[in-house]
C-alpha positions as CSV (number, residue, x, y, z in Angstrom):
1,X,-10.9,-6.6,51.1
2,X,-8.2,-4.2,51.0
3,X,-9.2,-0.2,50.3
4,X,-7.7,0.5,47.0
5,X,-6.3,4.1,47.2
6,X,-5.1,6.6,44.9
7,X,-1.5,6.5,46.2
8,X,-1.6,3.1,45.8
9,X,-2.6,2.4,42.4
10,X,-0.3,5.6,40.8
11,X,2.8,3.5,42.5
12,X,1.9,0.5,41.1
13,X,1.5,2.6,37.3
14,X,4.6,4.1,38.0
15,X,6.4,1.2,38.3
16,X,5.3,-1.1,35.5
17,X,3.6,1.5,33.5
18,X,0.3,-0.3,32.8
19,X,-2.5,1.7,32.4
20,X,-4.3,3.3,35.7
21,X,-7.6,0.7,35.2
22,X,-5.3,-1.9,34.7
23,X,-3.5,-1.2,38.1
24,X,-7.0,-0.7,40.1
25,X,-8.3,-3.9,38.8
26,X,-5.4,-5.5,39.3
27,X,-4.7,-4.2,43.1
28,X,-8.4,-5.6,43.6
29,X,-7.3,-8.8,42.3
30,X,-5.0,-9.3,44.9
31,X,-6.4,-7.5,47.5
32,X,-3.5,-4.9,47.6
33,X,-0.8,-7.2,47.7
34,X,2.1,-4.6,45.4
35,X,4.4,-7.6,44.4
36,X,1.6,-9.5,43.4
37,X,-0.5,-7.0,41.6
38,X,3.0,-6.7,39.6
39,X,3.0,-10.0,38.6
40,X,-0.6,-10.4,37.9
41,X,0.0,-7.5,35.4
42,X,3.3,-9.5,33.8
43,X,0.8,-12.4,33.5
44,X,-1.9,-10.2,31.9
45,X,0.9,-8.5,29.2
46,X,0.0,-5.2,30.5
47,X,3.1,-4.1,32.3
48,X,4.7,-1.2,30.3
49,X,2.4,-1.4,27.6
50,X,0.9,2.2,28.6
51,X,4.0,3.8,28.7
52,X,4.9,2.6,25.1
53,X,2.2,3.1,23.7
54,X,2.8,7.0,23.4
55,X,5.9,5.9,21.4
56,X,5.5,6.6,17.8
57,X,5.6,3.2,16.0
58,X,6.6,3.9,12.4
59,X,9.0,0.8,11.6
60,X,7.4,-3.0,11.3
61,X,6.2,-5.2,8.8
62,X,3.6,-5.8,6.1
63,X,1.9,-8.9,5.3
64,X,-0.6,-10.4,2.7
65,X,-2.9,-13.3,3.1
66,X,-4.3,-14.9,-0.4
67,X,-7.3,-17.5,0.3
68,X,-6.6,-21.1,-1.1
69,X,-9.3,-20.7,-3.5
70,X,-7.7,-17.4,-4.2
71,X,-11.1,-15.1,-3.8
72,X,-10.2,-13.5,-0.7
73,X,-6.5,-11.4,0.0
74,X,-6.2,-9.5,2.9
75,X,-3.4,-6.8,3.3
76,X,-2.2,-5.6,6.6
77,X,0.5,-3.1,8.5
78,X,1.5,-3.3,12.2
79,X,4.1,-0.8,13.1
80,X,6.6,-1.2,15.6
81,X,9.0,1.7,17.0
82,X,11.9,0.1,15.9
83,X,13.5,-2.2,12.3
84,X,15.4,-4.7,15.2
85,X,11.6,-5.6,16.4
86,X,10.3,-5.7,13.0
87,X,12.4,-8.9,12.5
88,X,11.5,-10.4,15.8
89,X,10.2,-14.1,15.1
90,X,7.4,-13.1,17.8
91,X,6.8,-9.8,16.0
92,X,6.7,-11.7,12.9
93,X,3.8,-14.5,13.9
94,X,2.0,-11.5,15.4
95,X,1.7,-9.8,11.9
96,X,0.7,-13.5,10.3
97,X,-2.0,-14.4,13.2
98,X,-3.7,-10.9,12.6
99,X,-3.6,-11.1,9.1
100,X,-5.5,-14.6,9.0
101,X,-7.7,-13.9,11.9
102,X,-8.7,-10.6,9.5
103,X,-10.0,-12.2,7.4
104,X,-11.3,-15.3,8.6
105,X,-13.4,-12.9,10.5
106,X,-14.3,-10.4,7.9
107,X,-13.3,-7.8,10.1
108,X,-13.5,-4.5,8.1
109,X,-12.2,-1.3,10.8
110,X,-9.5,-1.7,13.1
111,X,-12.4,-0.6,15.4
112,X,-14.1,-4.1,15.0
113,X,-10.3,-5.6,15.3
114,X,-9.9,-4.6,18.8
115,X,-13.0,-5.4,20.0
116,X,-12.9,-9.1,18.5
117,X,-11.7,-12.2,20.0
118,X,-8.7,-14.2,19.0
119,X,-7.2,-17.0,21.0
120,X,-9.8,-16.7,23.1
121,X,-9.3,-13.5,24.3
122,X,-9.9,-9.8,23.1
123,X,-7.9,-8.5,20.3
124,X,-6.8,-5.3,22.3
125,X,-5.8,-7.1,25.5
126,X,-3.8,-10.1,23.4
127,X,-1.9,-6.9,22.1
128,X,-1.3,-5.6,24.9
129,X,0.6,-9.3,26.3
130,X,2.5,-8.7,22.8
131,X,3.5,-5.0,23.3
132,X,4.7,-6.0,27.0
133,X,6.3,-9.3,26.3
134,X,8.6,-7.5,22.3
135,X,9.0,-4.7,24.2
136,X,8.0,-1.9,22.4
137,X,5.0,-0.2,21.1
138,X,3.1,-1.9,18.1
139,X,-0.1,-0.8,16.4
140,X,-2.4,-2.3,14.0
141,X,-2.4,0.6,11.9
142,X,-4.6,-0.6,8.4
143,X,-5.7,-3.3,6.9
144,X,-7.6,-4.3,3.6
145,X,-9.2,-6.8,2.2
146,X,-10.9,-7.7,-1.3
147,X,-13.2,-10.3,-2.6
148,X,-13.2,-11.8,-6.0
149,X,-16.4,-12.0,-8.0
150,X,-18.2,-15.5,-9.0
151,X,-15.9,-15.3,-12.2
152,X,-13.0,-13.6,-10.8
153,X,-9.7,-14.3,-8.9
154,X,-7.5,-12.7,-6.6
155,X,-3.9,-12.7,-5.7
156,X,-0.9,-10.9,-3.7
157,X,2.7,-10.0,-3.1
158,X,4.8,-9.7,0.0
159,X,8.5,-8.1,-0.9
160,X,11.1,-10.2,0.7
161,X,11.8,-7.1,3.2
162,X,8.4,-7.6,4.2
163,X,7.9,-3.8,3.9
164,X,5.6,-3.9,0.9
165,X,2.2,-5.6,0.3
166,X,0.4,-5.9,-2.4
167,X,-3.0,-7.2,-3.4
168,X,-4.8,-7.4,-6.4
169,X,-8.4,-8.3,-7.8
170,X,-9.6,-9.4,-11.8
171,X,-12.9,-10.4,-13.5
172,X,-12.8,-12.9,-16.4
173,X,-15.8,-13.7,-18.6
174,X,-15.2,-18.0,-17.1
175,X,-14.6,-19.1,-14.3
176,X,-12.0,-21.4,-16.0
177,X,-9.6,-18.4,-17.6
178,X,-9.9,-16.8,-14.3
179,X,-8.4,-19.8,-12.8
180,X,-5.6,-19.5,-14.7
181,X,-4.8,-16.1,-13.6
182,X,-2.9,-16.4,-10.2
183,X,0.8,-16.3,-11.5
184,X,-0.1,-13.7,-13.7
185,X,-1.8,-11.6,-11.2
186,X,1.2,-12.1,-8.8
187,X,3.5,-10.6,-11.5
188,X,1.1,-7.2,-11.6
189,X,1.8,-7.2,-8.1
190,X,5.4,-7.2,-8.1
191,X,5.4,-4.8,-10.7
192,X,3.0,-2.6,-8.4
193,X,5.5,-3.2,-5.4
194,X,8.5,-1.8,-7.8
195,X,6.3,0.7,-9.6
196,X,4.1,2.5,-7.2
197,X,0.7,3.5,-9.0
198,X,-1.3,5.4,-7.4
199,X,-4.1,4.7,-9.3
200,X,-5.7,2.0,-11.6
201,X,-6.3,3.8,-14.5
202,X,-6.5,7.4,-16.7
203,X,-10.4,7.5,-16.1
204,X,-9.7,7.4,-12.3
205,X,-7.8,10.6,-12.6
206,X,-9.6,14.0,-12.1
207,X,-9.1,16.6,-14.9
208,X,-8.8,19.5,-12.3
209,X,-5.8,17.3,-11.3
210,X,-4.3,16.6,-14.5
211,X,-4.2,20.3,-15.3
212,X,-2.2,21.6,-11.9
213,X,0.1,18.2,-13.0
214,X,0.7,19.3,-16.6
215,X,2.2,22.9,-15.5
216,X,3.8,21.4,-13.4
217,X,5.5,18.6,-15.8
218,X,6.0,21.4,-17.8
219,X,8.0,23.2,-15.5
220,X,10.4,20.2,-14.4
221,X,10.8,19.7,-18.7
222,X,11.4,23.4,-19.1
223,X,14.0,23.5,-16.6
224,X,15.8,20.0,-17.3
225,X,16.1,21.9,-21.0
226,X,17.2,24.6,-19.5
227,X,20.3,21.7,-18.4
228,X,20.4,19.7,-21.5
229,X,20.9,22.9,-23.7
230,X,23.7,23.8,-21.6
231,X,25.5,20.2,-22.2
232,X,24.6,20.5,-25.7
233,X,22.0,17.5,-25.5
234,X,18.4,16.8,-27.4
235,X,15.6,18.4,-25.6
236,X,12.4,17.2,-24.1
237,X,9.6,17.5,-26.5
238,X,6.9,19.9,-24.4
239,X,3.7,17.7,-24.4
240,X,0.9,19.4,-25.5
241,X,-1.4,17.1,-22.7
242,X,-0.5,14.8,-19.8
243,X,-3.5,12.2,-20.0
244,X,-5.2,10.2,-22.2
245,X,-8.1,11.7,-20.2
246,X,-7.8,15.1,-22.3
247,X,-7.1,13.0,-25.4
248,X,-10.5,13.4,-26.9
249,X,-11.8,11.6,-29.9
250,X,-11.5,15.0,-31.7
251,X,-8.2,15.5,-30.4
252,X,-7.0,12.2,-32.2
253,X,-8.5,12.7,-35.3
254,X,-7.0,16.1,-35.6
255,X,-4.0,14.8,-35.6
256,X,-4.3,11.6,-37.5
257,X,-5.5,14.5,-40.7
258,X,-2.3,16.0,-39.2
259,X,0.0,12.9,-39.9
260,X,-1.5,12.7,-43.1
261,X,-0.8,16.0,-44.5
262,X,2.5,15.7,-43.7
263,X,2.5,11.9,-45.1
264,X,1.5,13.9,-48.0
265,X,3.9,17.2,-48.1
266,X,7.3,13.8,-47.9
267,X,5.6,12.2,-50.9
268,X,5.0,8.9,-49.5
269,X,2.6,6.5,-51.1
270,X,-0.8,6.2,-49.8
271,X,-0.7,2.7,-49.6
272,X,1.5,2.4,-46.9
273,X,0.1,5.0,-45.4
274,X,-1.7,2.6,-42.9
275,X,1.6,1.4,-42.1
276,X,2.7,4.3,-40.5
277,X,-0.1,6.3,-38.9
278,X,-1.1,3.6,-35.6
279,X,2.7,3.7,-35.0
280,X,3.0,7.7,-35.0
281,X,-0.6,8.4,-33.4
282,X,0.5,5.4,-30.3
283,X,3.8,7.9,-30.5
284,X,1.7,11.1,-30.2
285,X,-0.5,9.3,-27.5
286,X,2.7,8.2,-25.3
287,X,4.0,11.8,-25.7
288,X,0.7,13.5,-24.4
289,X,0.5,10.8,-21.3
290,X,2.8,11.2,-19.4
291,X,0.9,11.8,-16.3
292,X,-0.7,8.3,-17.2
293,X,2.8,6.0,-16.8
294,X,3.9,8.2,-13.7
295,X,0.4,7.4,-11.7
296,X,-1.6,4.7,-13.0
297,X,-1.1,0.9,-13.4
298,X,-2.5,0.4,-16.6
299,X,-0.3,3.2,-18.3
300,X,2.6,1.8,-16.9
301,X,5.3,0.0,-18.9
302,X,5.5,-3.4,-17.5
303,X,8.7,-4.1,-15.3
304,X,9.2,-7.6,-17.0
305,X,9.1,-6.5,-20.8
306,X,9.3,-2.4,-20.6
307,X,8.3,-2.2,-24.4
308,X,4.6,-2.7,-23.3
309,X,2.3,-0.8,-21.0
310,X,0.0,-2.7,-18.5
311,X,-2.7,-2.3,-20.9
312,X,-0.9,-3.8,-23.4
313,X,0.3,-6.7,-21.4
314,X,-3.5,-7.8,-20.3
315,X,-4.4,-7.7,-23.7
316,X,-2.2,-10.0,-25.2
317,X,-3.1,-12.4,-21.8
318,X,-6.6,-11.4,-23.1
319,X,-5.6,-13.1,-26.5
320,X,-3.7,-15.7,-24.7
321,X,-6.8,-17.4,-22.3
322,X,-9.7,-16.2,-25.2
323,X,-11.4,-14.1,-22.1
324,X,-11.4,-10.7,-21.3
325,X,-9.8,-9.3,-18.5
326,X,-10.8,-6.5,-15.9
327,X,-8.9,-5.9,-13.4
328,X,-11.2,-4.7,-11.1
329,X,-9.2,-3.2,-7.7
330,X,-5.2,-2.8,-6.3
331,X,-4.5,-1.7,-2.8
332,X,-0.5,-1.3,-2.3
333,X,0.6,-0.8,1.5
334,X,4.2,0.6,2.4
335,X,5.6,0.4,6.1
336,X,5.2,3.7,7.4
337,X,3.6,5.8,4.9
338,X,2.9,8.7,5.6
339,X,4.1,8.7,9.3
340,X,7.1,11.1,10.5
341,X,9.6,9.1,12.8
342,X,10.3,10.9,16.3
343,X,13.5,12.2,16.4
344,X,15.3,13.2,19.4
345,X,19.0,13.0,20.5
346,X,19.7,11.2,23.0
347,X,20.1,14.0,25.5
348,X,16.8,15.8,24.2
349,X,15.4,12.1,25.0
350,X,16.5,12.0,28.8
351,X,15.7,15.6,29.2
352,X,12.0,14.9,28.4
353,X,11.6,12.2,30.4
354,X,13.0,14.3,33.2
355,X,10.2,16.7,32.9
């Protein structure tokens, strides 16, 4: 057996860039052949891996796996450093097989990811092979996944750009309605995609939150007036709320008396009274809620028929299957939220790689 030394295996990781272990083992694998630790390395998909893996990945893909039965969808991102490798067929089955072996394993941190075996081999190694073979650094950033309940249903949404992901979750009171869900559920997906919610509902929202929002909402209205009075244009109404939240049951029956009294002061018959107030209190309501379509789902208007929130929307399904519907859970992924691309010139590039 060959001694191993220090010279010898920062050679070898200086010239295919796998990780120092990597280059001891392999140099003991070969009993200090160089050329063929090299190759042993190729074979292993380590070369170059360490050397990209301090490359900020903030391009790749997302993808969504929905279970036959549809009570399972898993939602996963794997960045790449580059768009060109996000549409690499290899790249591509890469994001697929993890997705799949996600969830068939039930695998619930990117912790117990790594450490897992797929192909029969560990997760981390296998992504290693992958990062040497495409080239460039890749990294399981997140994943999801959500369950359906005995009487619910699941579904999801990949955008055709493969940058969006979207999975959903609903309860029925049957198992049988819930089975007639899917197509539906996909549509609240695309309209999630498109829409961006941040969150399911008003009741999710915390009041602390809605108050720094409504000066703020304020403020943009204020100054937009500021424009439209300039241009000679109707003015935003100031809002007097920005959630249903703050919309207490007080709150509406103030101004349903409100409604009234002026029903009264234009001389309008009480009898069609009843006519008019759900229309001008749902008015009042959309007014004082704006917070509500900017952030949640269910205070949305629908992308496919914008005359009707979410809420709306579910109910008349509601009506449609005779069950009631909860939707229970969303999780939206984007490529690359919340990363910041590196960005160096060219010449700032070299110059760093030079030190």
């Amino acid at each position: 057996m060959a001694e191993i030394s220090a010279q010898m295996v920062k050679e070898l990781r200086e010239s295919t860039g796998a990780g120092m272990m990597d280059c001891k083992n392999a140099l003991k694998e070969v009993d200090g052949d160089f050329e063929k630790a090299i190759k042993y390395l190729r074979e292993k998909g380590l070369t170059k891996a360490a050397k990209k893996a301090d490359r900020l990945a903030a391009e790749g893909l997302v993808d969504v796996k929905v279970s036959a039965d549809f009570k399972t969808a898993t939602v996963s991102e794997i960045n790449s450093e580059t768009d060109f490798v996000a549409k690499n067929e290899q790249f591509i089955k890469l994001t697929k097989d993890t997705t799949t072996h996600i969830q068939s394993s039930n695998l619930q941190s990117t912790e117990e990811l790594y450490s897992s075996t797929i192909n029969g081999v560990k997760f981390e190694e296998y992504l290693k092979s992958q990062i040497a073979t495409i080239g460039e650094n890749l990294v399981v950033r997140r994943f999801a996944t959500i369950k359906a309940s005995e009487k619910g249903v699941v579904n999801g949404y990949i955008h055709s750009n493969g940058r969006v992901g979207v999975i959903i979750a609903a309860a029925c009171d049957n198992e049988e309605a819930a089975k007639k869900l899917p197509d539906f559920l996909k549509q609240l997906c695309m309209h999630i995609t498109a829409m961006k919610p941040s969150y399911l509902s008003y009741e999710d929202l915390d009041l602390g939150f809605i108050e720094n929002e409504y000066k703020a909402l304020v403020a943009e209205l204020q100054k937009d007036n500021e424009e439209r009075r300039r241009l000679g244009k109707i003015e935003h109404k100031i809002p007097e709320y920005a959630s249903r939240k703050q919309l207490s049951d007080e709150i509406i029956k103030a101004k349903e008396e409100e409604i009234k009294a002026e029903l009264k002061a234009q001389n309008k018959p009480e009898k069609i009274w009843a006519n008019i107030i759900p229309g001008k209190i749902n008015s009042f309501i959309a007014d004082n809620s704006q917070l509500d379509s900017k952030l949640t789902l269910m205070g949305q208007f629908f992308v496919l028929d914008d005359k009707k929130t979410i809420e709306q929307v579910i109910e008349q399904k509601e009506k449609e299957l005779g069950t009631k519907i909860k939707i229970v859970e969303f999780i939206r992924f984007e490529v690359g939220e919340g990363l910041e691309k590196k960005s160096e010139d060219f010449a700032a590039e070299v110059a760093a790689q030079m030190n």
